[in-house]
Backbone as CSV, one residue per row, in Angstrom:
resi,resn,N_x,N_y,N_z,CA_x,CA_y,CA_z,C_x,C_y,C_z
1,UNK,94.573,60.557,175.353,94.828,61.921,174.880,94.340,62.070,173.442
2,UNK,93.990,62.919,173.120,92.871,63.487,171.811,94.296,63.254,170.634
3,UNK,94.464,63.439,169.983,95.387,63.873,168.689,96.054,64.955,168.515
4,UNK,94.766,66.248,168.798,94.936,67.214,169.139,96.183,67.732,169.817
5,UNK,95.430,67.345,171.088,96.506,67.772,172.159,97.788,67.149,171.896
6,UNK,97.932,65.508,171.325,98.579,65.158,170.976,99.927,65.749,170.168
7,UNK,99.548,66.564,169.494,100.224,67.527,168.596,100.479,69.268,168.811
8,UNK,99.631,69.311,170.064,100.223,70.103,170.780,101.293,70.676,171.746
9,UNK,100.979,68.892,171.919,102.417,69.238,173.119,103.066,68.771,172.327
10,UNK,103.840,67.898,171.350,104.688,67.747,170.657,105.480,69.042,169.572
11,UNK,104.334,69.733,169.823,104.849,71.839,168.759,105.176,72.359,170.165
12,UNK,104.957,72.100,171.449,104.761,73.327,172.565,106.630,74.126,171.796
13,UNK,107.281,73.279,171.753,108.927,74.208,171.598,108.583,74.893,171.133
14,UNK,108.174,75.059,169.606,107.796,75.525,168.958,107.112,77.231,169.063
15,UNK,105.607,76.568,170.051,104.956,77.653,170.603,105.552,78.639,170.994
16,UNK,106.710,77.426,172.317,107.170,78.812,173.303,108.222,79.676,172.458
17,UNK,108.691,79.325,171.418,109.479,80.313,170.669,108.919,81.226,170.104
18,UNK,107.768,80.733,169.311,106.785,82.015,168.945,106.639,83.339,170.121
19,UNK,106.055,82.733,171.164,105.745,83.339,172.342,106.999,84.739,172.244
20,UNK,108.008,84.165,172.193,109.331,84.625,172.366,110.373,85.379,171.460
21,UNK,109.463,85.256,170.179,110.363,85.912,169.296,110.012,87.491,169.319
22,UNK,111.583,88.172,168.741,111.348,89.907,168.451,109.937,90.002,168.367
23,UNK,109.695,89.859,167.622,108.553,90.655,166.642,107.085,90.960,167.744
24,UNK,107.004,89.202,168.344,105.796,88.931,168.649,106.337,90.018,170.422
25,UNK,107.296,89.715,170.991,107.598,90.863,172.230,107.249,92.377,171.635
26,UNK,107.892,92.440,170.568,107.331,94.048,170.441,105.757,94.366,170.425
27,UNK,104.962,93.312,169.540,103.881,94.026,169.853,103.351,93.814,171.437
28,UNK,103.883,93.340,172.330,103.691,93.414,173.755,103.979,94.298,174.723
29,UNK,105.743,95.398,173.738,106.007,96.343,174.601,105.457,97.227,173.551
30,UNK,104.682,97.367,172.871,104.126,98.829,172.009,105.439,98.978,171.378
31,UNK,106.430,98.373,170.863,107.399,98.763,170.350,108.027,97.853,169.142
32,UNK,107.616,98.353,168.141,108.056,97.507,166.703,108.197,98.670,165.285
33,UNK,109.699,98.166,164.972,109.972,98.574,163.926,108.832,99.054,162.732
34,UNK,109.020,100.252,162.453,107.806,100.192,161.379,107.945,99.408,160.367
35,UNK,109.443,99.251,159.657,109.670,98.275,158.461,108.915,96.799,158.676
36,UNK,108.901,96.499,160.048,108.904,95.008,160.037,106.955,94.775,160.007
37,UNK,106.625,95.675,160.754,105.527,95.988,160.707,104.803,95.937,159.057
38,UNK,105.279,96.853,158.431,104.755,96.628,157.057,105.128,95.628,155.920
39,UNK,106.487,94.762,156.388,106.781,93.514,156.016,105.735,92.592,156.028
40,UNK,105.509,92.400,157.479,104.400,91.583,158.031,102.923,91.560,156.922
41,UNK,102.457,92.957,156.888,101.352,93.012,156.630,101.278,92.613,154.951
42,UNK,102.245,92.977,154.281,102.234,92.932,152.930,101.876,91.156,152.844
43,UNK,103.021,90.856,153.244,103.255,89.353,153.579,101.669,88.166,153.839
44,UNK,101.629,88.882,155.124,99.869,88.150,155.640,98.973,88.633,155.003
45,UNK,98.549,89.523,154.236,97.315,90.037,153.514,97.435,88.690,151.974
46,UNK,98.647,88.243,151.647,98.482,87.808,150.920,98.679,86.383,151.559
47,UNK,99.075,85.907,152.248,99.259,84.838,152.940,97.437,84.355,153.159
48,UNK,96.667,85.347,153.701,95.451,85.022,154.079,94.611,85.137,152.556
49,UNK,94.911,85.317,151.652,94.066,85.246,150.365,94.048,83.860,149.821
50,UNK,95.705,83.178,150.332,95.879,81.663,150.173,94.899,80.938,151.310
51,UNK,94.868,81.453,152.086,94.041,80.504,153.395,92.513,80.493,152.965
52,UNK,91.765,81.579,152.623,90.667,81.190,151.654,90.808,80.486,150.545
53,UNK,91.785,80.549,149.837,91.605,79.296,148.575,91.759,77.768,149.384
54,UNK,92.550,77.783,150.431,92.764,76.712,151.368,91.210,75.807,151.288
55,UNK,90.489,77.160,152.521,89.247,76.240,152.861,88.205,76.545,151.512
56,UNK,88.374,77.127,149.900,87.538,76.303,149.047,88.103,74.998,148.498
57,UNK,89.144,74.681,148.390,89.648,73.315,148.151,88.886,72.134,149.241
58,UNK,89.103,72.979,150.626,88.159,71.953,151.691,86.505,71.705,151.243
59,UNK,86.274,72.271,150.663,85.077,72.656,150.098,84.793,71.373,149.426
60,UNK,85.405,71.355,148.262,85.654,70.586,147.104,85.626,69.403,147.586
61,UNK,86.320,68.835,148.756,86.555,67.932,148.974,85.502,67.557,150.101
62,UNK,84.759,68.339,150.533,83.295,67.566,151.379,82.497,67.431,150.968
63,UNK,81.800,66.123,151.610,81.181,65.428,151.357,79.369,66.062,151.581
64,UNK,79.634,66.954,152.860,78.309,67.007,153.801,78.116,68.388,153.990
65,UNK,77.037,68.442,153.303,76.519,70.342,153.484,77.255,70.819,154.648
66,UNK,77.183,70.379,156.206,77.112,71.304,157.042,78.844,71.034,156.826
67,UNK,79.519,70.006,156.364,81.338,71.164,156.522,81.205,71.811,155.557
68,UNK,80.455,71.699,154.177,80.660,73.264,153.419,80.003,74.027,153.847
69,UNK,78.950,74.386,155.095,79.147,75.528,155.114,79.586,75.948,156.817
70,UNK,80.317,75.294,157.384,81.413,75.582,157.938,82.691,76.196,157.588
71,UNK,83.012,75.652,155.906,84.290,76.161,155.384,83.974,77.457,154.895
72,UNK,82.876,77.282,154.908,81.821,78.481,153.850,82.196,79.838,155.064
73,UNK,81.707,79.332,156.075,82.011,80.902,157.212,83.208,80.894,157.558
74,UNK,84.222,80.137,157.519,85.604,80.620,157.510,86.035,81.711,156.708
75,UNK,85.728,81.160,155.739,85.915,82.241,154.460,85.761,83.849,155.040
76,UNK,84.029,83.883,155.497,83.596,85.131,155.617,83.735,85.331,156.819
77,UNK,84.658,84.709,157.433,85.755,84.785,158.756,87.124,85.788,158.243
78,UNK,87.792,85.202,157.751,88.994,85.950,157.224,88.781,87.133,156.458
79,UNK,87.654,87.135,155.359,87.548,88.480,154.352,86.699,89.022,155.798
80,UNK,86.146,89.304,156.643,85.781,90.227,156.733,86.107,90.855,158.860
81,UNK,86.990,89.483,159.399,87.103,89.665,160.905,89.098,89.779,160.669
82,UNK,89.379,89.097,159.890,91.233,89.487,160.220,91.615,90.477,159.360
83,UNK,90.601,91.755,159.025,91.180,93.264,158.598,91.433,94.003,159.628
84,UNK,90.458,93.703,161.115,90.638,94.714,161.879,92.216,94.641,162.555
85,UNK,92.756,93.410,162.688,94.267,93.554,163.394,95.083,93.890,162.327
86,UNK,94.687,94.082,160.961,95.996,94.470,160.020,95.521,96.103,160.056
87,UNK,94.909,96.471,160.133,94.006,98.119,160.247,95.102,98.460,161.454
88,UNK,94.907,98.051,162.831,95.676,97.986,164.050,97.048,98.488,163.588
89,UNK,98.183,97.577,162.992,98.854,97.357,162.765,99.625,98.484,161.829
90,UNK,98.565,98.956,160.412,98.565,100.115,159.617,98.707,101.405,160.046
91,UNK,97.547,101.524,161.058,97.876,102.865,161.915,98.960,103.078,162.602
92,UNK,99.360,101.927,163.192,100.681,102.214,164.145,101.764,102.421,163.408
93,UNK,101.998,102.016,162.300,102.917,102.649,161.008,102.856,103.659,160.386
94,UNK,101.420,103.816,160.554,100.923,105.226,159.415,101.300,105.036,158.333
95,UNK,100.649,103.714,157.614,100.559,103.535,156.291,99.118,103.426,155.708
96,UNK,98.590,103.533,154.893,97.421,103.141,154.041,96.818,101.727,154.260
97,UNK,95.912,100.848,154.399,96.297,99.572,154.522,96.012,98.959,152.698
98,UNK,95.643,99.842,152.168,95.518,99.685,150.465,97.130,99.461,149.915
99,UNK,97.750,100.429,149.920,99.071,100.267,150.085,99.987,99.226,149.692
100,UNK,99.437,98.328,150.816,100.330,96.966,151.436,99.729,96.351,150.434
101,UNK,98.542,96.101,149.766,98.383,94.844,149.126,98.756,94.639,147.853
102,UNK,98.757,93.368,147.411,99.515,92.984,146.097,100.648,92.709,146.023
103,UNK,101.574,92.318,147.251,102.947,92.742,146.948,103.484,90.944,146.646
104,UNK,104.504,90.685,145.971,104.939,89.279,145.905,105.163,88.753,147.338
105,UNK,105.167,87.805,147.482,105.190,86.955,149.205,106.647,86.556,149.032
106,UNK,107.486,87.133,150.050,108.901,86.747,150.564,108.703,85.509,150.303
107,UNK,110.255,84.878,150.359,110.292,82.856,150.227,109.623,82.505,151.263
108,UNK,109.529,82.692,152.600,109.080,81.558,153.678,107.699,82.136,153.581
109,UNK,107.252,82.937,153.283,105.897,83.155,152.954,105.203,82.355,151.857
110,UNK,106.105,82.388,150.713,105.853,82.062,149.678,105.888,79.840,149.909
111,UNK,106.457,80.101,150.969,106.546,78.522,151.187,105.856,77.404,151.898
112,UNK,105.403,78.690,152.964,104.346,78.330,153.499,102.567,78.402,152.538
113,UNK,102.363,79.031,151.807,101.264,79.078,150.879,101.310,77.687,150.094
114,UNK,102.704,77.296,149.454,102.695,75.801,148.772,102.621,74.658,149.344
115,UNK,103.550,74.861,150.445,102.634,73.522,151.606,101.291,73.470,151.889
116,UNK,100.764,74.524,152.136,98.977,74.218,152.625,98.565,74.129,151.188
117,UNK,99.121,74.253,150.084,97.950,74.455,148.611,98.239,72.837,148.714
118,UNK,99.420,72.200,148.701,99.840,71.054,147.447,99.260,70.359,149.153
119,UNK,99.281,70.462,149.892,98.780,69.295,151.397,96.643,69.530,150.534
120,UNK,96.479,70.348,150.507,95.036,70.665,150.267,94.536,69.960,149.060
121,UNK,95.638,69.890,147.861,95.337,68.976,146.803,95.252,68.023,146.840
122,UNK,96.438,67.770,147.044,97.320,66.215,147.422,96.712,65.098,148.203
123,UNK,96.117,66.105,149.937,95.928,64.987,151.225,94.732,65.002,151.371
124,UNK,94.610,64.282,152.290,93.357,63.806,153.438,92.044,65.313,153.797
125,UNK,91.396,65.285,154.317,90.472,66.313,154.512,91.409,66.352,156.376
126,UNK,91.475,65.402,157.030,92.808,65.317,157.958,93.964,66.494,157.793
127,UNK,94.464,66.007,156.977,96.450,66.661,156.674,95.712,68.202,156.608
128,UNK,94.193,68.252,155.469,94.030,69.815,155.321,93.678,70.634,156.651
129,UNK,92.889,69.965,157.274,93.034,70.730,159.009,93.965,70.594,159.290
130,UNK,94.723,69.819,159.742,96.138,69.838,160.280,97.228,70.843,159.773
131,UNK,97.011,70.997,158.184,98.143,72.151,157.927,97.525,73.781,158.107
132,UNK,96.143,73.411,158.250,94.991,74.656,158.475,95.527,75.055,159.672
133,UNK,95.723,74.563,160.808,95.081,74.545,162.495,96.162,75.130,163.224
134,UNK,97.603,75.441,162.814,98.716,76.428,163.606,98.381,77.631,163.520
135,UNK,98.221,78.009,162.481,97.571,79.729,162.046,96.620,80.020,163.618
136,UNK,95.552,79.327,163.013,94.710,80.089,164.369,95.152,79.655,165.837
137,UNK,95.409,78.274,166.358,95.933,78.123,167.139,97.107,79.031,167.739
138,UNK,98.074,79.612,167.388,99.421,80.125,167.481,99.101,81.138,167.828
139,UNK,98.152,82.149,166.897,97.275,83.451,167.487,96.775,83.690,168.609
140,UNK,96.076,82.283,168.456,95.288,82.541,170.043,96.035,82.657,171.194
141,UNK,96.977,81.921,170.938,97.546,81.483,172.214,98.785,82.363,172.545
142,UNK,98.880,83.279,171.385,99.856,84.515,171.035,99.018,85.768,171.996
143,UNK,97.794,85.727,171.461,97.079,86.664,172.074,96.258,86.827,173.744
144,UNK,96.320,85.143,173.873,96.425,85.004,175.441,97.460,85.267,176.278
145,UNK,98.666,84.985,175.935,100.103,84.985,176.717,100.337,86.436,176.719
146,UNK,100.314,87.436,175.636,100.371,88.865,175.599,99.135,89.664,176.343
147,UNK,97.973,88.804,176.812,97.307,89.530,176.983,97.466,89.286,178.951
148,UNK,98.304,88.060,179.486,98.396,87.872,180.667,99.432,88.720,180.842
149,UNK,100.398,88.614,180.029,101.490,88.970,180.644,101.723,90.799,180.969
150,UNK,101.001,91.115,179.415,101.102,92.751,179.079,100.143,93.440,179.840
151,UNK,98.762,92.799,179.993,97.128,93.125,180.382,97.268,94.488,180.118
152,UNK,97.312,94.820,178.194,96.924,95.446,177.856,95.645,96.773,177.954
153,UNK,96.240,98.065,178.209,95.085,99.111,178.424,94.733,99.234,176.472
154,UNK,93.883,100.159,177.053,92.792,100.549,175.874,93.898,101.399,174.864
155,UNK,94.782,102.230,175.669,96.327,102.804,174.834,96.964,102.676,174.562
156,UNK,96.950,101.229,174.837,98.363,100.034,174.240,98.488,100.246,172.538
157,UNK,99.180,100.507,171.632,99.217,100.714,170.356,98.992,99.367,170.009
158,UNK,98.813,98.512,170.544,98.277,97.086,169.576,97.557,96.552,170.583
159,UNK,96.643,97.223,171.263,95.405,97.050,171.659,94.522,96.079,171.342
160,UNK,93.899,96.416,170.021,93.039,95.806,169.292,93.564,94.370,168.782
161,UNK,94.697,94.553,168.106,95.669,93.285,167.821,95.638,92.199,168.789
162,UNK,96.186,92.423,170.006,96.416,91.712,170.838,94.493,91.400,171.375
163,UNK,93.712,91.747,171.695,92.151,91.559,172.123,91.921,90.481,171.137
164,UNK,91.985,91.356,169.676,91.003,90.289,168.849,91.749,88.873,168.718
165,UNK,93.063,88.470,169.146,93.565,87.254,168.954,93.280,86.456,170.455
166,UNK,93.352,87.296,171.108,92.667,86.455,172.905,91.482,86.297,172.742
167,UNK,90.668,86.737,171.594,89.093,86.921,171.906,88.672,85.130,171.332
168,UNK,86.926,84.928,172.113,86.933,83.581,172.127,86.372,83.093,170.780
169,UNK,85.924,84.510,169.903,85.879,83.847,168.552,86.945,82.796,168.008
170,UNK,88.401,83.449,168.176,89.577,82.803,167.713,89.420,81.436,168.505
171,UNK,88.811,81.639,169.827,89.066,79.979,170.972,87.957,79.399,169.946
172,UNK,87.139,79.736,169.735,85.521,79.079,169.121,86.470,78.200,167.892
173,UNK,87.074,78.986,166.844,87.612,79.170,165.667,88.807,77.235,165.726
174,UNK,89.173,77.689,166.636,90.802,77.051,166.608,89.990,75.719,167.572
175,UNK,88.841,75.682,168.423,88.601,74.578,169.220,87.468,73.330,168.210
176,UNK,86.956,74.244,167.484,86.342,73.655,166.322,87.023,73.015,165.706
177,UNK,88.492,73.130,165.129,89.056,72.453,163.831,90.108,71.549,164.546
178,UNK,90.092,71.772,166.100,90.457,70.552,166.772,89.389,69.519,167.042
179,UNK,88.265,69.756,166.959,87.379,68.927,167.291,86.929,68.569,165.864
180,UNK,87.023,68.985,165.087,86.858,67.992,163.550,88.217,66.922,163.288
181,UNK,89.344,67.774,163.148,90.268,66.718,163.631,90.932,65.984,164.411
182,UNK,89.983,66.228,165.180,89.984,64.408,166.577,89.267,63.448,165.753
183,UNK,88.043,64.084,165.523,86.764,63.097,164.680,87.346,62.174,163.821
184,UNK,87.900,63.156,162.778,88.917,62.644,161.611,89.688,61.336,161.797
185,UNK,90.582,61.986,162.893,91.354,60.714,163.489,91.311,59.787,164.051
186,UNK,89.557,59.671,164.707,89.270,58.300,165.617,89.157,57.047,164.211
187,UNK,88.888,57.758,162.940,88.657,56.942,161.673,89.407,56.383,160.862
188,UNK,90.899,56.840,161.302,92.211,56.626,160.540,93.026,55.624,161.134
189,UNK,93.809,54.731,160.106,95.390,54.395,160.815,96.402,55.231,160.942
190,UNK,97.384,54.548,161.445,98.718,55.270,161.749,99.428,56.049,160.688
191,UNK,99.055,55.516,159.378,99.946,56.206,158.360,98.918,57.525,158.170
192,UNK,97.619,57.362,157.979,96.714,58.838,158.011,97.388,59.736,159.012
193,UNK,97.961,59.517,159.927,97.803,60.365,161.043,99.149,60.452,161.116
194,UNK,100.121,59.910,160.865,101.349,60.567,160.383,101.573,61.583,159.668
195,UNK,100.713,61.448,158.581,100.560,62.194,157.215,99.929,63.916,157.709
196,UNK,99.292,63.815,159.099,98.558,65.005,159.236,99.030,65.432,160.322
197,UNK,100.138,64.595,160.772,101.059,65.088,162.214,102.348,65.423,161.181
198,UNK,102.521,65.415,160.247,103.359,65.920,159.657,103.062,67.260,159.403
199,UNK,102.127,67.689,158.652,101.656,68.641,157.823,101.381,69.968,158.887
200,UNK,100.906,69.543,160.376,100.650,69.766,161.002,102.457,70.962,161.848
201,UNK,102.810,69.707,162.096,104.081,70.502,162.277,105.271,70.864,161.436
202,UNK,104.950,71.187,160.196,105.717,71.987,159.304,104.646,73.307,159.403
203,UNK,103.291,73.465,158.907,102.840,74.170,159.273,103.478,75.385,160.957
204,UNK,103.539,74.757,161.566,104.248,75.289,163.180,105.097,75.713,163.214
205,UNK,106.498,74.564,162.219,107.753,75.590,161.951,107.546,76.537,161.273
206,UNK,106.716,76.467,160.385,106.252,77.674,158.913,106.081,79.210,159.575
207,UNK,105.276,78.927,160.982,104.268,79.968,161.566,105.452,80.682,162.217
208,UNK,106.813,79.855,163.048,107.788,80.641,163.340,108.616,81.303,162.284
209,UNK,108.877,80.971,161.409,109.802,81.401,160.559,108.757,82.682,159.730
210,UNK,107.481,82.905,159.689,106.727,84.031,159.508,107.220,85.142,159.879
211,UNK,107.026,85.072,161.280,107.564,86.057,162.114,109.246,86.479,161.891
212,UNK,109.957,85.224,161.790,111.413,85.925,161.660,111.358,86.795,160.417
213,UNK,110.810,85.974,159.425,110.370,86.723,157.839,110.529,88.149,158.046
214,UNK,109.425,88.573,158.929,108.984,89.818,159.201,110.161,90.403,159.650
215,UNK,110.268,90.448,160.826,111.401,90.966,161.664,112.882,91.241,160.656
216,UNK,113.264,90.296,159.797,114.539,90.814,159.236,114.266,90.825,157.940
217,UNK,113.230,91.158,157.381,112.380,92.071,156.116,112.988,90.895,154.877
218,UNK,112.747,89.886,155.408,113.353,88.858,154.149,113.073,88.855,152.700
219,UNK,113.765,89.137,151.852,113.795,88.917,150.619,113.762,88.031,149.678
220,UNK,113.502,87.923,148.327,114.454,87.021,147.426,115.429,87.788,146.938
221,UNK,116.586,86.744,146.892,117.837,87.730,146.467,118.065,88.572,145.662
222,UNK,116.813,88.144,144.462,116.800,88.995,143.549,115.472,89.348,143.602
223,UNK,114.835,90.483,144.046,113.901,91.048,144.328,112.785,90.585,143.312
224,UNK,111.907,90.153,143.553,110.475,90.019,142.717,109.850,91.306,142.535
225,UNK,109.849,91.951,141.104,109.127,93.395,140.819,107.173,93.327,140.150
226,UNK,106.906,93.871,141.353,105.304,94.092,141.510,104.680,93.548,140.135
């Protein structure tokens, strides 16, 4: 068994809770709070500004033209393909999507950004896929399960949302950075691969507790002012 998968089925709980939480059912029945909705977005717009500093740190740390410019089109992956599901998302609120940005990142937001920065400093080019690889993974597989279960029409209010995360860019996206970190790992001992089966599934818990984030509009107790 790959590593990969390895660490897949060891998150599946995980998964199937994602699968399962409020937030991620509502956008399946067209039905989500607008608050939580614009929680979300404030939240991930800045969440994903950290995931590009992510893969230039990966940057930094390769060795071989073609992963920088692999990390290189990630980049111009996120700035310019994960606006259209927050756009999605904006309309169905009827907010601005200008609006949403800038805002301080809730704690588990804010916690998840310091694990992938200080794993990105700190670790292995390993641990950095590994704390990279729930994000897109979780999506996809968010956007497959909603898309079997719901088989979304063209009038579904998260239409687009739900498509572009089933779509096979995201499979292309998420099957790639499993297949760099298999590579990774045929080269490592046990403690490397601890180190990135760790990172790996905090990342996973991180990705659930996102969503709760959202859903019950989490704060710091004492509000962080813009």
């Amino acid at each position: 068994m790959l590593f990969s998968e390895k660490l897949r089925e060891e998150a599946d709980e995980i998964f199937q809770g994602i699968f399962q939480h409020p937030f991620v059912e509502g956008i399946g029945q067209g039905d989500l709070n607008r608050e939580a909705i614009v929680h979300y977005v404030k939240a991930d717009f800045e969440y994903l500004n950290a995931f590009i500093n992510i893969y230039g740190l990966a940057i930094a740390k390769s060795s071989h033209r073609e992963d920088m410019a692999y990390f290189h089109d990630q980049i111009a992956f996120v700035l310019n393909g994960e606006i259209h599901p927050h756009h999605n998302l904006c309309n169905v609120a009827g907010v601005s999507y200008d609006d949403l940005k800038g805002f301080p990142l809730p704690p588990t937001a804010d916690h998840y950004v310091s694990h992938m920065k200080s794993t990105a400093m700190q670790g292995s080019m390993g641990e950095i896929l590994a704390a990279l690889l729930p994000c897109p993974w979780t999506y996809l597989e968010i956007g497959e399960y909603l898309m079997e279960k719901v088989q979304p029409k063209q009038e579904h209010p998260f239409y687009e949302w739900i498509t572009f995360y089933a779509d096979k860019e995201i499979g292309h996206l998420t099957g790639e950075l499993c297949r760099r970190l298999d590579n990774w790992a045929n080269g490592v001992g046990p403690d490397e691969l601890n180190k990135a089966r760790s990172a790996f599934m905090k990342s996973c818990q991180l990705e659930y507790r996102f969503w709760e984030m959202a859903m019950t509009l989490e704060n710091w107790p004492f509000p962080i002012k813009q």
